[in-house]
N, C-alpha and C positions, 0 to 999 in steps of 0.2 A: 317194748322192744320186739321186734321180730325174727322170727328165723331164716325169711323169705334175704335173699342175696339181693340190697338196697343199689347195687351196679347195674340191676336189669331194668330196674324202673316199675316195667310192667312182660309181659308177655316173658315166660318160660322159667320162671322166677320159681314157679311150685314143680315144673320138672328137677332141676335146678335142686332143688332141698330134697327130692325124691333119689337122686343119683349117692346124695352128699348121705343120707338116712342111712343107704343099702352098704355103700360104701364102710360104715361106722359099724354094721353088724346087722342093723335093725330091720325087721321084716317088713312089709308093706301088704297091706291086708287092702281089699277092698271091701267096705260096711257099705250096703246100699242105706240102710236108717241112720247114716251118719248127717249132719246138717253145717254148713261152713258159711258164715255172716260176713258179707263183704263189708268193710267199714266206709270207702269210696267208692264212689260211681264213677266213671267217665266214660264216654260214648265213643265211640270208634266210628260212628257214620253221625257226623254234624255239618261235615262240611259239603259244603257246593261247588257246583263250578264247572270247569273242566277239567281240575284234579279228579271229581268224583268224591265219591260220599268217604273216605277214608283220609284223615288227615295222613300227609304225609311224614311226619316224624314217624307215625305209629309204622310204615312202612319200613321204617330205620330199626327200628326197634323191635319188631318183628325177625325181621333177615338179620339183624345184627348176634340179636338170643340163639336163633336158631342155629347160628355157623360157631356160638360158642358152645353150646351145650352138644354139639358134636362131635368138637374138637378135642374137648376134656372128657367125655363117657367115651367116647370108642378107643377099642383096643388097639394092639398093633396091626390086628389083622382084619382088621374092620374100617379104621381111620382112612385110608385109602379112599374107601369106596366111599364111606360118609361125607369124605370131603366134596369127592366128585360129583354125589346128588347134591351137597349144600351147593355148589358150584353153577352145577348145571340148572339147578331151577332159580339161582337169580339170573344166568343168562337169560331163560324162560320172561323172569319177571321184567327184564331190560326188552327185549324185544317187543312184549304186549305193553309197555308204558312209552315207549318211542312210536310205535302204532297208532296209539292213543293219542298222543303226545302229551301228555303227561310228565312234564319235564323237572319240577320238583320233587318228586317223587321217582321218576330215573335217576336223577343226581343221589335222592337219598340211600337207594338200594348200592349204588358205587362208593359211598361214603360208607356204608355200614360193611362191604363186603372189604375195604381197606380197614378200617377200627376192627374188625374184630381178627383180622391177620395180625394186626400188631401190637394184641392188647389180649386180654384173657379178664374174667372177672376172680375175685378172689376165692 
């Protein structure tokens, strides 16, 4: 079993447990001699093409973590603003993949920026 939140998949999973720790009471220490064994590998630069070397899911899954663990840490008087960066840098990221044309990967970024408006992890 794990403590890591199994809705994120991958990416923001270990902030994600970090909010959820602090929240509970518990401090959060930085050990540099500390050592963390990944059990799975997968690559994030396999693909070709003219997507580019980043699968497009991971692009979903990325922006999708990031506009949730924003949504849920920031306070009342923070969320405003947190939203408007998470906001404004998929705009960012819609603009440089329409350029590119990168068009599975646009689509992903407007799918992960809908799913996570109308969905929350547990």
């Amino acid at each position: 079993p794990s403590l890591l939140n199994e809705r994120f998949k991958t990416y923001f999973e270990d902030v994600k447990l970090s909010f959820d720790l602090r929240k509970a009471g518990y401090e959060l220490m930085y050990v540099p001699a500390s050592k963390i064994w990944h059990i799975a590998g997968y690559s994030t630069e396999r693909n070709t093409g003219k997507e580019g070397k980043m699968f497009p899911e991971i692009v979903y899954l990325h922006t999708r973590n990031k506009i949730w663990i924003a949504r849920a840490n920031a306070n009342a008087i923070t969320k405003p603003l947190a939203m408007l960066w998470q906001y404004m840098y998929c705009m960012l990221l819609l603009v440089h993949f329409a350029v590119k044309g990168r068009w599975k990967k646009y689509n992903k970024v407007i799918q992960a920026m809908q799913d996570a408006r109308s969905s929350q992890p547990c």
